[in-house]
C-alpha positions as CSV (number, residue, x, y, z in Angstrom):
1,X,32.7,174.9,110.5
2,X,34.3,176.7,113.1
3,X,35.5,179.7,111.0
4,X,31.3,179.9,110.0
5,X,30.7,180.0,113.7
6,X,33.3,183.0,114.2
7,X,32.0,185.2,111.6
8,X,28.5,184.6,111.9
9,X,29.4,185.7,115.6
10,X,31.7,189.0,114.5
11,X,28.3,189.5,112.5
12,X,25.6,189.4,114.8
13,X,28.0,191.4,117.4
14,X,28.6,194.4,114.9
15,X,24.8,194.4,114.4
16,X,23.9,194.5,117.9
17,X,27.0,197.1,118.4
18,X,25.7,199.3,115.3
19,X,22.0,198.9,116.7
20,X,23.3,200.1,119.9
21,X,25.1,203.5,118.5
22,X,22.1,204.4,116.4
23,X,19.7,203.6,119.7
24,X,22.4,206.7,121.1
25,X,20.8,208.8,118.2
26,X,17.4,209.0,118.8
27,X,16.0,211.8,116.6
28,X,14.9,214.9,118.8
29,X,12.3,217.0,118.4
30,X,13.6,220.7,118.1
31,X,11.9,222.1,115.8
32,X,9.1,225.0,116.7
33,X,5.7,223.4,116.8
34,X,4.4,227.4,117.1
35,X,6.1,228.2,114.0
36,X,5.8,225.6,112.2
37,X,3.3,223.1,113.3
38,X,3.4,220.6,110.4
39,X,7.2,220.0,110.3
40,X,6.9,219.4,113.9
41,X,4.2,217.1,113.2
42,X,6.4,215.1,110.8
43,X,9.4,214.8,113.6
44,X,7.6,213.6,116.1
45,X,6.3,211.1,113.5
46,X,9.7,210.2,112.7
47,X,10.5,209.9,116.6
48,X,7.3,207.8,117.2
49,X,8.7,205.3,113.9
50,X,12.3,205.0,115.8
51,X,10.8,204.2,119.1
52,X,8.7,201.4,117.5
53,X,11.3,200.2,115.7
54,X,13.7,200.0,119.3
55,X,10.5,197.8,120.4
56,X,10.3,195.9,117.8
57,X,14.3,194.8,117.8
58,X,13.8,194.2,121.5
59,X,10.4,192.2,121.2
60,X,12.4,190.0,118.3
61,X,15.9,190.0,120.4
62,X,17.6,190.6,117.2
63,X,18.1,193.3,114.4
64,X,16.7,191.5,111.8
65,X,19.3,191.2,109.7
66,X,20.5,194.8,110.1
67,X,17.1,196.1,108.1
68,X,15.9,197.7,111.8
69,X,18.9,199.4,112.3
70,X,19.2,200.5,108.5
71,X,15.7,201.7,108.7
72,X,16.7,203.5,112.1
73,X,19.7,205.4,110.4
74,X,17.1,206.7,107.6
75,X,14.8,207.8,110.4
76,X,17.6,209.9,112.1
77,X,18.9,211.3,108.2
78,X,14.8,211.9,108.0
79,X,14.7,213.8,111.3
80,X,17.8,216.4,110.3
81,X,16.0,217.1,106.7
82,X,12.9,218.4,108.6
83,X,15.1,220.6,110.3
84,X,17.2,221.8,107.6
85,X,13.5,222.2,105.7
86,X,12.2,224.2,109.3
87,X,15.6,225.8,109.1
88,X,14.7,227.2,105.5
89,X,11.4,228.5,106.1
90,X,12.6,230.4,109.1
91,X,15.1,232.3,106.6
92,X,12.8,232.7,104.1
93,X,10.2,234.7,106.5
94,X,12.9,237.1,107.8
């Protein structure tokens, strides 16, 4: 029973720690809303998502079962396509 208790602890302590880390990576917003407004649209979209998510792990005081966080990490992978697509278009008008 004990060794149950000690993982389910080394668990739940790894998914605060990794909720923690990815809270570190909140997506920014960098790219150019003058050049290219609906790419900027989508980021801040993608920043909004993360932020609710943060609120919902803290309203639950948990990470719910590491799907928050794993939904986080897809936000952030999300974020850096929009750039790489704003990235793109900027090299394709030049």
């Amino acid at each position: 029973m004990n060794f149950k208790l000690s993982v389910g602890s080394a668990a739940l302590a790894l998914a605060i720690l990794a909720g923690g880390t990815l809270a570190a990576q909140t997506p920014a917003n960098n790219v150019s809303a003058s050049a290219h407004p609906n790419l900027a649209a989508a980021q801040r979209l993608v920043t909004q998502a993360f932020q609710k998510l943060t609120a919902a792990q803290r309203a639950n005081r948990m990470d719910m079962k590491g799907h928050a966080a794993k939904a986080k990490q897809l936000l952030i992978q999300a974020n850096q396509e929009i750039k790489l697509a704003a990235e793109i278009a900027n090299q394709n008008h030049k």
